[in-house]
N, C-alpha and C positions, 0 to 999 in steps of 0.2 A: 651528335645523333648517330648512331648506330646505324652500318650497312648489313644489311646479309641479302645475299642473292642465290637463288634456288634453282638447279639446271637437274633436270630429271635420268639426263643421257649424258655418259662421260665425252665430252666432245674431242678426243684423242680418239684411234687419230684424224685431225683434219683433213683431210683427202678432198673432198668436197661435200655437196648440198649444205645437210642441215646445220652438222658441226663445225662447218667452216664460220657461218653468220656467228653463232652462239662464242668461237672462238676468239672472234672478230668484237665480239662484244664486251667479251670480257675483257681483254687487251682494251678498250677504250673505257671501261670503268675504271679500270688500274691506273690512266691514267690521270683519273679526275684525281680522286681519292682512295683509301686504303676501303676493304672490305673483307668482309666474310664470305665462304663461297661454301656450298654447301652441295655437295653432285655426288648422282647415283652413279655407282659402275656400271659398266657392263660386263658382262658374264665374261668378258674376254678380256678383260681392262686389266694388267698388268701394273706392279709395284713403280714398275721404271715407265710405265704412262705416266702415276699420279706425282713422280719427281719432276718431270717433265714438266709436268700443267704447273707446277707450283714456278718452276722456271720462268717461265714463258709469264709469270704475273708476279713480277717483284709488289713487296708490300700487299701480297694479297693474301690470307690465313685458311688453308684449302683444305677443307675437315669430307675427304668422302666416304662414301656409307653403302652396304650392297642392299641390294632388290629385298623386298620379304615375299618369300617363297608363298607359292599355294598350298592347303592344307591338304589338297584331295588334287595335285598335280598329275598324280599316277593315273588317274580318272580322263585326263586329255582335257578336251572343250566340255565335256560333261562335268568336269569338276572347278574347270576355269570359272564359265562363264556365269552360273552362277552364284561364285562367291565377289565377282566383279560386281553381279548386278547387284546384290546384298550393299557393296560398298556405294554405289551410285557411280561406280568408275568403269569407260568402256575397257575390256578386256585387255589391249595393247599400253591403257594407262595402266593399270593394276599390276602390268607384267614389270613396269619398270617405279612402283612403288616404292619404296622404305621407309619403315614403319619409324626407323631407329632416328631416323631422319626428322621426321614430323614431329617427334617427341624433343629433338633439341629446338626446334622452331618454336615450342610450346614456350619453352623458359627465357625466348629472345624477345624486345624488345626495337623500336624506333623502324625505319623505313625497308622496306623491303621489296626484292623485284625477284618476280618469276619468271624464266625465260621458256618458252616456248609450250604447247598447249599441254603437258601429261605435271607442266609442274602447277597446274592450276589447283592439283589435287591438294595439295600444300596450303591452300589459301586459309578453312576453313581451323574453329580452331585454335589462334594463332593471335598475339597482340599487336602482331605487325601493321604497319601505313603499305598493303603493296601495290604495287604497277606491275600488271600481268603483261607481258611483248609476246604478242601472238603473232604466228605466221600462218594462219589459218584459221577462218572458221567455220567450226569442226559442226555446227548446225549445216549452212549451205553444202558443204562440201559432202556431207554422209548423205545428205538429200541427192544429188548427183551420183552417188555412189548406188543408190537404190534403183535411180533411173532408169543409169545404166547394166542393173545386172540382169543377168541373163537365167532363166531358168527358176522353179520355183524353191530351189534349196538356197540358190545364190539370192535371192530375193527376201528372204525371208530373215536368212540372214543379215545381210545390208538394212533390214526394215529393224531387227533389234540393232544394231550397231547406227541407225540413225539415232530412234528413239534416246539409248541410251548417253553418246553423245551429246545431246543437245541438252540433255536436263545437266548432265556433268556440267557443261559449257555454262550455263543460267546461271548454276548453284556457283561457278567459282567465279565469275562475274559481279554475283552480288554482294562478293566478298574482298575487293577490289575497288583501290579508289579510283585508280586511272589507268588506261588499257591501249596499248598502243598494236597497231597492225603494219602489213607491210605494201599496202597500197590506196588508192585512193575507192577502188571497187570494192577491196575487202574492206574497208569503211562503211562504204551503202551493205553491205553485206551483213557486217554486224548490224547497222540500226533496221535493217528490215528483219534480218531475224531473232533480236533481242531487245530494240528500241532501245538501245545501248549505242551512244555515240562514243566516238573514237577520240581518244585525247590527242592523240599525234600518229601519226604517221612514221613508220622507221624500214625502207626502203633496206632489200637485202646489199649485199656486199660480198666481190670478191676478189683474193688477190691479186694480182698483175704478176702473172709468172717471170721469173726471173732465166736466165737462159736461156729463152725459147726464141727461135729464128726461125721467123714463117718462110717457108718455100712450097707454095700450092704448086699440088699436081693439075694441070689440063683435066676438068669431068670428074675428080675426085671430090666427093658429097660423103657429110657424114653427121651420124644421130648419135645424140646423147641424151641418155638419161636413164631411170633406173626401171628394170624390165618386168620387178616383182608391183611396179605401182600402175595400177589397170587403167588410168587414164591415159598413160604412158603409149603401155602395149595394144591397146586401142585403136590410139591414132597412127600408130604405127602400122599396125595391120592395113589399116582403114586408107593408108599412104602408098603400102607396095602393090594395092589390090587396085588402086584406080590413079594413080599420079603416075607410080614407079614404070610402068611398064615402059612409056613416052620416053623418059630417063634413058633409060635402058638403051632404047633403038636409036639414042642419038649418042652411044660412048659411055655415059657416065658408071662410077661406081658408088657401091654405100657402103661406108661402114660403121657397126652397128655397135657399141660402148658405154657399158653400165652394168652396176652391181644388180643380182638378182635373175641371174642366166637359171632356167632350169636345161633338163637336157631337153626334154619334151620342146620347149620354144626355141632349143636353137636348133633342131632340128626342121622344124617350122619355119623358121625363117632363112636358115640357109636354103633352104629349097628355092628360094628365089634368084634369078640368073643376076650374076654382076653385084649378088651382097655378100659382104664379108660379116662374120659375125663374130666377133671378136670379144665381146664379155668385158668383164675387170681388169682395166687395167691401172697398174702402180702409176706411171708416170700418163698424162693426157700430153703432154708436149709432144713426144714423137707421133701420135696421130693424128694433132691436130694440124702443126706444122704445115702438113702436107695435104689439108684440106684445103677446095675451092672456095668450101661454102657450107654451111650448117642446114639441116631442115629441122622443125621444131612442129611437128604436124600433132598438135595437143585442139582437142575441140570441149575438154574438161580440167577441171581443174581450177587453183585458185591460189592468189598471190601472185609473186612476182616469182618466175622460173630461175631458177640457181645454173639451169643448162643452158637456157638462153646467156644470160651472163657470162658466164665460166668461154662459150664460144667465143661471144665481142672481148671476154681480155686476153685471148689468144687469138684476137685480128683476125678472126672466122668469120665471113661474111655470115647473116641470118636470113634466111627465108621460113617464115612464120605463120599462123594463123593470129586472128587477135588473141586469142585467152591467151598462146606464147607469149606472147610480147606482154602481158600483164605489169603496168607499172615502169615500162619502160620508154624516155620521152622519143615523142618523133625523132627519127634520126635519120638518113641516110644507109645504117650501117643493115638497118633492119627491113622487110620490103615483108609486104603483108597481103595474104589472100586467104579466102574463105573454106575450100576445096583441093582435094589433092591436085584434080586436075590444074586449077590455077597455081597451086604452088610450081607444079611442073613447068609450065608457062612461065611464071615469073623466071624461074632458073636459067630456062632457055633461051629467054629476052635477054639475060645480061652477056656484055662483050666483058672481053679479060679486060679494060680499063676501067670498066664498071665498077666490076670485081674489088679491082686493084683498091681503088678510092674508096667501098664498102668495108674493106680491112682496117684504111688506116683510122678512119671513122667510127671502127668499132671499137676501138685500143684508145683514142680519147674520148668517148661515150665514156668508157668503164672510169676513166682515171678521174671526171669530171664529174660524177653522180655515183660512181658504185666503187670507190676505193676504200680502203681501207680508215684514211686520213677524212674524207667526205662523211661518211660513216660517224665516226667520233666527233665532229663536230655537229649532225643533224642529234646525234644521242644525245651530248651534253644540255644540247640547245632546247632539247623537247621534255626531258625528265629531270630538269636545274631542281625541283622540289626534292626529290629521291635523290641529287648528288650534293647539295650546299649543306654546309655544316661547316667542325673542326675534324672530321675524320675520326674522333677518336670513338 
């Protein structure tokens, strides 16, 4: 029986969050069996990316395909959004489309898996058996996103990007035999808002840096994650406005790390005494190194955090709120409060042997539940229908 697997976003290069899982995945289907992989560029994806990916998945036949452009793109959001809605696809799906794509799906055959939510688009259509791995759903979380916005343009907007979302979500759902998430919350998640139960559970993953030799500084605290994602910058705000300042008056410093910097917010946020704001960086090992301690002050949001993660496999102590810690088991490595102020508090309370023992805690959390190897064998174990066959 015939594999083909459907990734919407060229996941090169893996740097971190989403491409990292998706990379992570495909590497553990390679090594079940052979398949077909079928992935959208991106606008930036390079010849010697797509030799790369082919590399990096011996036995895997890697056919990728670009975006199909807007008709009326010169138009901006006036010309976007509604030929999105025309399609049933939210605008961010539609951008990373290919039409060229969907038409060889047409002529495929046997089992198929779609990885992450814009390749749902793909379902429809299609003679395939597939299992949609979602790392979000895009019902709850566009509802959050309306919540929280601000103002009647932002509101408004948020209120089409929920609507439309969620009917996407439905429609590729009912075209799908089994669906897997990445937590036990985004579980109840789906079934309250689709009455769609979760076939499995598939729990993200990330590497264990290779090189990296933790030496914390004394009071040196630091945030990750990405600054263009508003639940992000949020809590972020919502942390230096009422937690940070306590920080502050007792030594500590922050520094501030992820893609998505505009000028406008780093100028914003550097205004605040004792933070550094530092943007994208290539390598996270020299910054993390030398942190005490991660703060993760997220109050929205959904799944399991890639920045929480990424911090415990570089032995970054975590101070969290719960939706941080999403998916992640009790541990020691992680200490949890509701409020920036208690975050503060938490930090404060710990002695450097605290510390010490939350590091080493957080490096066999990752190795024991979020590896790479862990990984490939909760996949195997969860989608055996979608991998048993002869391969051919």
């Amino acid at each position: 029986m015939e594999l083909t697997v459907v990734v919407s976003y060229f996941p090169l290069p893996a740097d971190r969050g989403d491409p990292v899982r998706v990379l992570m995945m495909l590497r553990a289907l390679a090594r079940v069996r052979p398949y077909t992989l079928l992935v959208v560029r991106r606008p930036t994806t390079t010849d010697d990316q797509v030799r790369q990916l082919r590399g990096l998945l011996p036995g895997v036949e890697v056919r990728d395909h670009v975006a199909t452009g807007y008709r009326l793109d010169r138009l901006g959001p006036a010309g976007r959004y509604p030929e999105s809605l025309l399609r049933g696809l939210p605008p961010w799906v539609r951008t990373r489309y290919s039409g060229s794509l969907h038409d060889e799906l047409r002529d495929r055959t046997g089992h198929g898996i779609a990885i992450g939510e814009a390749a749902g688009a793909y379902l429809r259509g299609t003679r395939l058996r597939w299992h949609w791995d979602k790392a979000n759903v895009l019902a709850a979380s566009s509802r959050q996103d309306l919540a929280e916005a601000a103002g009647p343009p932002h509101r408004l907007r948020a209120r089409y990007l929920a609507q439309i979302s969620t009917r996407f979500e439905a429609a590729a759902l009912a075209h799908c035999a089994t669906v897997s998430v990445t937590s036990t919350e985004e579980a109840d998640r789906l079934l309250r808002s689709h009455g769609r139960r979760a076939d499995c559970t598939l729990p993200s993953c990330v590497p264990v840096p290779t090189g990296h030799l933790p030496r914390p500084e004394p009071d040196r605290l630091v945030w990750l994650g990405s600054f263009a994602y508003q639940p992000n910058l949020h809590g972020l705000r919502r942390f230096l406005a009422q937690g940070w300042p306590r920080l502050r008056a007792a030594g500590f410093t922050l520094s501030l790390v992820g893609s998505g910097l505009t000028g406008a917010v780093e100028r914003e946020l550097a205004g605040h005494d004792g933070v550094r704001v530092l943007g994208y960086v290539d390598d996270l090992r020299p910054v993390l190194a030398t942190a005490r301690a991660g703060v993760v002050p997220v109050w929205s949001g959904a799944g399991v955090k890639l920045k929480t993660l990424t911090l415990l496999a570089h032995s970054v102590p975590v101070f969290s709120t719960p939706v941080g810690a999403e998916g992640v088991p009790s541990t020691p490595a992680v200490r949890l409060a509701g409020t920036p102020a208690e975050l503060a508090d938490e930090i404060l309370a710990s002695s450097p042997p605290a510390l010490a023992a939350m590091a080493d805690d957080a490096l066999e959390l990752v190795r024991r539940e979020f590896s790479e190897e862990r990984f490939a064998q909760r996949l195997t174990g969860s989608l055996a229908d979608h991998l048993v066959g002869d391969g051919r």
